[in-house]
DOVOVEX-324392 format. One record per atom (N, C-alpha, C): residue number from 1; atom name; x, y, z. Coordinates in pm, 1 decimal. Layout:
// DOVOVEX-324392
TIPA   kekol   vovo         px         py         pz
TIPA     NUM     CA          X          Y          Z
...
***
This chain:
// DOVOVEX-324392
TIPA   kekol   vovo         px         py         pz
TIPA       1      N     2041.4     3124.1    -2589.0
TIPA       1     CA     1936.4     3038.7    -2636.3
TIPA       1      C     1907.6     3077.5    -2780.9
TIPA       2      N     1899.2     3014.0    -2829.6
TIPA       2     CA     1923.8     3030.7    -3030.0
TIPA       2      C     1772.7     3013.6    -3079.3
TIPA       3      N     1675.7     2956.4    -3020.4
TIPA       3     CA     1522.0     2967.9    -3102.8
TIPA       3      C     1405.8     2855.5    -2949.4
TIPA       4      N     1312.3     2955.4    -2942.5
TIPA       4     CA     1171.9     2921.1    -2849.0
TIPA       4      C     1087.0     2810.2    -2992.0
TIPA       5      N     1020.4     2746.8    -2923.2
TIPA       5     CA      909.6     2694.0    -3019.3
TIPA       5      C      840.8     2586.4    -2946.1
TIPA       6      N      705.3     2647.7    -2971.8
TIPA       6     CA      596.2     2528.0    -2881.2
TIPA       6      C      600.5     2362.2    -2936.6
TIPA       7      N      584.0     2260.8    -2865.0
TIPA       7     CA      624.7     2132.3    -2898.9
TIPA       7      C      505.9     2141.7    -3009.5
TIPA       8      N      558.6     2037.9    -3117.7
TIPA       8     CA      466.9     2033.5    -3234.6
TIPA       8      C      375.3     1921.9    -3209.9
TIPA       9      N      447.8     1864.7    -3191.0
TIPA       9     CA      387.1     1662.4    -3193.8
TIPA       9      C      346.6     1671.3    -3040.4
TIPA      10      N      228.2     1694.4    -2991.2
TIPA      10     CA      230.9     1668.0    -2904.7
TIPA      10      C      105.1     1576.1    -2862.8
TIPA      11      N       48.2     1480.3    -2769.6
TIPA      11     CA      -87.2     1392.5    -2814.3
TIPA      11      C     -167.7     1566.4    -2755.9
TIPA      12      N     -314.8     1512.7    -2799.7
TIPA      12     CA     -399.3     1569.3    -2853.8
TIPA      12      C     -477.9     1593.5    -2674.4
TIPA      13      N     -526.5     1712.4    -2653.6
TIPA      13     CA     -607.0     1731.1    -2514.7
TIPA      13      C     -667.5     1574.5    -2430.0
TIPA      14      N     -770.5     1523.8    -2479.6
TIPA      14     CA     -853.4     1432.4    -2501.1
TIPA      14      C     -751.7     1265.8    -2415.0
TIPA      15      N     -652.1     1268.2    -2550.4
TIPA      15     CA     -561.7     1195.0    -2513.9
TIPA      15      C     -454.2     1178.3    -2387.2
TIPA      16      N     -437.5     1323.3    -2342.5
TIPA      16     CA     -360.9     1349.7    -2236.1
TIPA      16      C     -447.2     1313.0    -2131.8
TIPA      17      N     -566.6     1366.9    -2120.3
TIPA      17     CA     -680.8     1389.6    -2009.9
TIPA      17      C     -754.7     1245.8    -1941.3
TIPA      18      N     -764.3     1171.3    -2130.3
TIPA      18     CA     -752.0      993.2    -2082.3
TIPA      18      C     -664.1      916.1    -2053.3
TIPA      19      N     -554.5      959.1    -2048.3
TIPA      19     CA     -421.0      843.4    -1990.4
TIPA      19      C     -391.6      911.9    -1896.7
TIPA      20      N     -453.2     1007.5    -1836.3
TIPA      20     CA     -371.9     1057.8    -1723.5
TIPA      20      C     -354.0      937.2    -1599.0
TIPA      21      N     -410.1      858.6    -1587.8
TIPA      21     CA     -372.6      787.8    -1441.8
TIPA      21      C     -288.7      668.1    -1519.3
TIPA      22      N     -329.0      651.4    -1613.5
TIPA      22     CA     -180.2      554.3    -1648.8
TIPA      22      C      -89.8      631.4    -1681.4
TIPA      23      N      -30.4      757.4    -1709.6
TIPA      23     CA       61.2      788.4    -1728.1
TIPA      23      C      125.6      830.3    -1589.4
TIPA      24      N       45.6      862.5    -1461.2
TIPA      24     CA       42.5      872.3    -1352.6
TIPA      24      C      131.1      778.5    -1279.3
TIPA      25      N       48.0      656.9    -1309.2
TIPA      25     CA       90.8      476.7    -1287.8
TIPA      25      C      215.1      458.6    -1335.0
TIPA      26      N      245.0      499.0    -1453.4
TIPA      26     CA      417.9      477.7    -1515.2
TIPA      26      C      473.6      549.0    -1476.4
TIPA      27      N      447.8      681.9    -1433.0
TIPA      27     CA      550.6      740.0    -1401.9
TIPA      27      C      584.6      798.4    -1268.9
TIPA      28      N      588.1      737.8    -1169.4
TIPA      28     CA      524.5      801.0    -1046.6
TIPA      28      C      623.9      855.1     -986.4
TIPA      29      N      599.4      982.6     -897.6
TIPA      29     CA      757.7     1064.8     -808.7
TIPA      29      C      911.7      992.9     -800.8
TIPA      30      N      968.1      993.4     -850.8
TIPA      30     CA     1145.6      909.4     -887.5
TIPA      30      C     1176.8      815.1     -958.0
TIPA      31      N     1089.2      838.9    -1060.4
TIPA      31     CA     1057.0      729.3    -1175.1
TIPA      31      C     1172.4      804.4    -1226.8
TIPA      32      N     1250.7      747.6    -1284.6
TIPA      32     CA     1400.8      790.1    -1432.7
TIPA      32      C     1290.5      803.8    -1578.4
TIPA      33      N     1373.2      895.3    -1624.8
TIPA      33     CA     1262.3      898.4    -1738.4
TIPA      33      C     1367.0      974.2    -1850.9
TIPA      34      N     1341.9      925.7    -2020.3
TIPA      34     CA     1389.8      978.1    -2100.2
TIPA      34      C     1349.4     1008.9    -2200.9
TIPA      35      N     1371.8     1102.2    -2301.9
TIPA      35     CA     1259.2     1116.7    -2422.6
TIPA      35      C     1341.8     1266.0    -2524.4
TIPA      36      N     1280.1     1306.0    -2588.9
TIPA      36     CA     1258.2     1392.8    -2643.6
TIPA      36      C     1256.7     1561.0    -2663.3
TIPA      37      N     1337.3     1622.8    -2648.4
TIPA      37     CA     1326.4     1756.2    -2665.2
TIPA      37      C     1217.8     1784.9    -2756.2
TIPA      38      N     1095.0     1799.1    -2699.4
TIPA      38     CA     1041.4     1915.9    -2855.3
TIPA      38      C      962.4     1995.3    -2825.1
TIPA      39      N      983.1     2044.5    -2731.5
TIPA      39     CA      954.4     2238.5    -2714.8
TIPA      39      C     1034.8     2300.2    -2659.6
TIPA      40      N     1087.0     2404.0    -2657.8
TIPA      40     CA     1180.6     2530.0    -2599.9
TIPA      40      C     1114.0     2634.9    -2558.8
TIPA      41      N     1055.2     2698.2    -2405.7
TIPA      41     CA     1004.5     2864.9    -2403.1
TIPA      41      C     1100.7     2876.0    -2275.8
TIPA      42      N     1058.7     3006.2    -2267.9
TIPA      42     CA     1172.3     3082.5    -2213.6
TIPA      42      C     1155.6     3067.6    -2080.6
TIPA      43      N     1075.0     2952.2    -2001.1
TIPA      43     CA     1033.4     2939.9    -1892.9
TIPA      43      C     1119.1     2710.5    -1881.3
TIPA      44      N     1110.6     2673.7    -1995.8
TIPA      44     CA     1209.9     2539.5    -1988.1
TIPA      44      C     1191.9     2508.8    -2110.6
TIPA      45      N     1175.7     2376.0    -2086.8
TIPA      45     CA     1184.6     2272.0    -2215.6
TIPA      45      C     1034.3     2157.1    -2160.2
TIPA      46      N      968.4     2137.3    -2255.0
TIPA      46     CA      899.5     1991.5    -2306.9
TIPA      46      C      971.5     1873.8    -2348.6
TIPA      47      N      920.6     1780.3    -2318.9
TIPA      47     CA     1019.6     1660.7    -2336.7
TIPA      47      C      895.6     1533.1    -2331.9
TIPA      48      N      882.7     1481.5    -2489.9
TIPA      48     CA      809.4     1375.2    -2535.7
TIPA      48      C      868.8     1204.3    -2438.0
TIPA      49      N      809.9     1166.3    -2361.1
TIPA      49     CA      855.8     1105.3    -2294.0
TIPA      49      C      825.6      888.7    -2360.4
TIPA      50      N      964.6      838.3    -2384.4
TIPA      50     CA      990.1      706.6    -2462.1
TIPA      50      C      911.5      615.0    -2316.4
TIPA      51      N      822.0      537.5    -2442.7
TIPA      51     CA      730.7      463.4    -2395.6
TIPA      51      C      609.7      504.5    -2330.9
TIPA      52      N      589.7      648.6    -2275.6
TIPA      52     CA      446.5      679.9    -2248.3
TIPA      52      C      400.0      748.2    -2294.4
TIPA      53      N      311.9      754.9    -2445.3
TIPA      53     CA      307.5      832.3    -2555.6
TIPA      53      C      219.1      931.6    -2532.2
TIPA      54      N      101.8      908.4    -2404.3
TIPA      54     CA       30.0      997.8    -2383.5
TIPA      54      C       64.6     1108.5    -2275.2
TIPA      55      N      189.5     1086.7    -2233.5
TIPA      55     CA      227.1     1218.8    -2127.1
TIPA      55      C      362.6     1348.0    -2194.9
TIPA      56      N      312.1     1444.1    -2160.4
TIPA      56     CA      384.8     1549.5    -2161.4
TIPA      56      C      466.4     1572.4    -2079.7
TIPA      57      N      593.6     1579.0    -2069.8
TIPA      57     CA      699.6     1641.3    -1948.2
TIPA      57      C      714.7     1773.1    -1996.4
TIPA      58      N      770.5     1850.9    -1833.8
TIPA      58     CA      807.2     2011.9    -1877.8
TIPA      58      C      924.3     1991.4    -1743.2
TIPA      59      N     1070.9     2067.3    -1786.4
TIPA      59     CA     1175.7     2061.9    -1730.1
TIPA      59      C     1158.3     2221.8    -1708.9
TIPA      60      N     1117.4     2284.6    -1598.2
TIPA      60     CA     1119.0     2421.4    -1593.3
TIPA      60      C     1299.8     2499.5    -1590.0
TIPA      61      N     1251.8     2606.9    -1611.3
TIPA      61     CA     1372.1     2681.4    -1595.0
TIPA      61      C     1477.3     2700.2    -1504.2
TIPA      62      N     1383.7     2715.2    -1356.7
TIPA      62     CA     1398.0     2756.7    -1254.5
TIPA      62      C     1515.2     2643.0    -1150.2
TIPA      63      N     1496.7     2492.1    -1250.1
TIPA      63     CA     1615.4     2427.2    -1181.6
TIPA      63      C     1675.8     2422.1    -1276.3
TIPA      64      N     1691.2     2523.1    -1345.7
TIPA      64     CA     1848.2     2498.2    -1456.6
TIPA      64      C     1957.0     2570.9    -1379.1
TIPA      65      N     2057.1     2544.5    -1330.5
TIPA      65     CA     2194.1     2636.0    -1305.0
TIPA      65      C     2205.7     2713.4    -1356.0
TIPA      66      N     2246.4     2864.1    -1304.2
TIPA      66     CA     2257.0     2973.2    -1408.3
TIPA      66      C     2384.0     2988.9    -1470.4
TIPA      67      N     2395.6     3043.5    -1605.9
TIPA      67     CA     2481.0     3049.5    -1707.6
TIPA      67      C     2484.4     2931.9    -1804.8
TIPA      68      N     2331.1     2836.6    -1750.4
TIPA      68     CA     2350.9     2650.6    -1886.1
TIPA      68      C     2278.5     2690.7    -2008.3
TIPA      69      N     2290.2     2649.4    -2038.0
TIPA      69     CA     2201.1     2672.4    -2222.1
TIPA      69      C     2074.4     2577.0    -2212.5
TIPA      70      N     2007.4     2590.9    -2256.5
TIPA      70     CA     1879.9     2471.7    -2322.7
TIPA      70      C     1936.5     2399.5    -2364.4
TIPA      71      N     1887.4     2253.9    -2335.8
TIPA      71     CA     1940.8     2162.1    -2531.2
TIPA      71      C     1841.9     2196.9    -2636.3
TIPA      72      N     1908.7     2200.7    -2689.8
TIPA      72     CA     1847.2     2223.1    -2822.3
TIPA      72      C     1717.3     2111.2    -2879.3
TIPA      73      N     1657.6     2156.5    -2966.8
TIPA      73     CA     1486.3     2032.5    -3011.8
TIPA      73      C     1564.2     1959.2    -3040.0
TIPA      74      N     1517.3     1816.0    -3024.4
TIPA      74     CA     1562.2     1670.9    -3092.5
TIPA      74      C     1662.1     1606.8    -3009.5
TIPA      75      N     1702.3     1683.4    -2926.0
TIPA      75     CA     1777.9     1619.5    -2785.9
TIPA      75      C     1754.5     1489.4    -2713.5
TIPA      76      N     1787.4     1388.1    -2676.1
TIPA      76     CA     1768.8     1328.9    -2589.8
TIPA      76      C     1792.0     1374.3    -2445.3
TIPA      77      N     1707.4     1376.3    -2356.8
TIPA      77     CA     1748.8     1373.9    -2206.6
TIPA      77      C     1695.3     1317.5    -2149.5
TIPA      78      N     1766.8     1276.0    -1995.1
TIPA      78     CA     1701.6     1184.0    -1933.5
TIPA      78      C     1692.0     1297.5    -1772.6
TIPA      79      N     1632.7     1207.8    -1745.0
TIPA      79     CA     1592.7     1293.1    -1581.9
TIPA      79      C     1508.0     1225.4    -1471.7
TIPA      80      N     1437.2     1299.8    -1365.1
TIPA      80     CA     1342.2     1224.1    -1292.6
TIPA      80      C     1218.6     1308.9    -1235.8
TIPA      81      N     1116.4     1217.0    -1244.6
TIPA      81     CA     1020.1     1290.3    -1220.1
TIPA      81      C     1005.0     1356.5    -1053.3
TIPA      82      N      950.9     1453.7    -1059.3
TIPA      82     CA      923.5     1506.2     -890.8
TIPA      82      C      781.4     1580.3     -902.6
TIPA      83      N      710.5     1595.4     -973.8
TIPA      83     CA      570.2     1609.1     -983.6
TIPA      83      C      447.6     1619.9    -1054.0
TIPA      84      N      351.3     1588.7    -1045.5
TIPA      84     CA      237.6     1578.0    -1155.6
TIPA      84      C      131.8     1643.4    -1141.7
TIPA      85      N      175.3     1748.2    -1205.4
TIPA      85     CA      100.3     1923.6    -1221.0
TIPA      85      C      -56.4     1896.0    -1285.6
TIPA      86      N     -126.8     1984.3    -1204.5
TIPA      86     CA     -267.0     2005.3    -1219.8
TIPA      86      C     -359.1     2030.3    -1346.4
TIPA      87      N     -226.8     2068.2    -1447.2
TIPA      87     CA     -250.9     2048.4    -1601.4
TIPA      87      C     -203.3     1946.8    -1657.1
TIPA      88      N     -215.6     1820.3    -1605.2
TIPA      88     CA     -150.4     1728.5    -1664.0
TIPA      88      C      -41.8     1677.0    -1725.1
TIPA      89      N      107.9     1763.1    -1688.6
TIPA      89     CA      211.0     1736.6    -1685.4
TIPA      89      C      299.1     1690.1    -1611.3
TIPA      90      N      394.8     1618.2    -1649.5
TIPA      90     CA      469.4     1508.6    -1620.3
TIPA      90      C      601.7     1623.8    -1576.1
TIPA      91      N      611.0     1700.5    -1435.5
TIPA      91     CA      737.9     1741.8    -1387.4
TIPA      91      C      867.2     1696.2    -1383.4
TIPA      92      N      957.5     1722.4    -1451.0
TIPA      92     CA     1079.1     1635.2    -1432.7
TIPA      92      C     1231.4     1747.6    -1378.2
TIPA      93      N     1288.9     1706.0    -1368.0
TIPA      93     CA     1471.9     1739.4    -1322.3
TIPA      93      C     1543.0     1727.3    -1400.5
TIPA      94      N     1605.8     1739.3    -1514.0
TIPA      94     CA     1672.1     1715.6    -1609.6
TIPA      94      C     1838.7     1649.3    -1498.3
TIPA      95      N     1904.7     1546.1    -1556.3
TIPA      95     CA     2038.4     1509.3    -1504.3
TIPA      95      C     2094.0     1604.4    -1500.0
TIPA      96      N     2091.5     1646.1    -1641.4
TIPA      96     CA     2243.0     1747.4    -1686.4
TIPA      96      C     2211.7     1892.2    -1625.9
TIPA      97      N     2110.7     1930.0    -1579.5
TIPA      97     CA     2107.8     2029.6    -1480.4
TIPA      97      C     2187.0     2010.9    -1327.6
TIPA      98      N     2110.1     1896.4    -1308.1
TIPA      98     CA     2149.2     1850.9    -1155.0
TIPA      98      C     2317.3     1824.5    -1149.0
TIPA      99      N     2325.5     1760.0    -1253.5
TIPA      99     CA     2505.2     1738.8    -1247.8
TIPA      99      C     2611.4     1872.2    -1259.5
TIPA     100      N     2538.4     1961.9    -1329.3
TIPA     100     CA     2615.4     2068.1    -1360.0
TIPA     100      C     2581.0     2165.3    -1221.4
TIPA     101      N     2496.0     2136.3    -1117.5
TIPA     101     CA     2505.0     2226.7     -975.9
TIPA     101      C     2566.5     2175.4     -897.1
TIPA     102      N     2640.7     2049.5     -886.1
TIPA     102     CA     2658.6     1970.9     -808.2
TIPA     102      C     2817.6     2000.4     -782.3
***
């Protein structure tokens, strides 16, 4: 893994906390979803999600296959959601995890 960094652009507390049930509404358990790399910690990746400007995704670590790399910030990935965490994040599966255990 070549560099950690908290997502920069990300919407604002306020903003997350008020779209939460529409972002809820768009995106609900096996919704496909694609967007943005823009955070890296050593626990997954953040991922700015295209078309729902007020939700945060987090692709944890823990379903990455061992020996895969992160993608790198500015990535596109796509994936699917499987849960909507108590801090207001948008849980997702990354493909290219799932394809690479398979």
């Amino acid at each position: 893994m070549d560099e950690y960094a908290w997502p920069a652009e990300v919407p604002a507390a306020d903003v997350v906390l008020g779209g939460w049930a529409a972002t809820i509404a768009a995106l609900p358990v096996g919704a496909r979803i694609t967007g943005e790399l823009i955070g890296r910690q050593p626990f997954g990746v953040f991922i700015r999600i295209e078309g729902v400007p007020a939700a945060v995704a987090l692709a944890e670590i823990t379903a990455m296959p061992q020996g895969m790399d992160l993608s790198a910030l500015g990535a596109f990935v796509t994936g699917e959601v499987f849960w909507h965490a108590h801090n207001h994040q948008v849980r997702v599966r990354l493909d290219e995890w799932r394809d690479a255990s398979e």
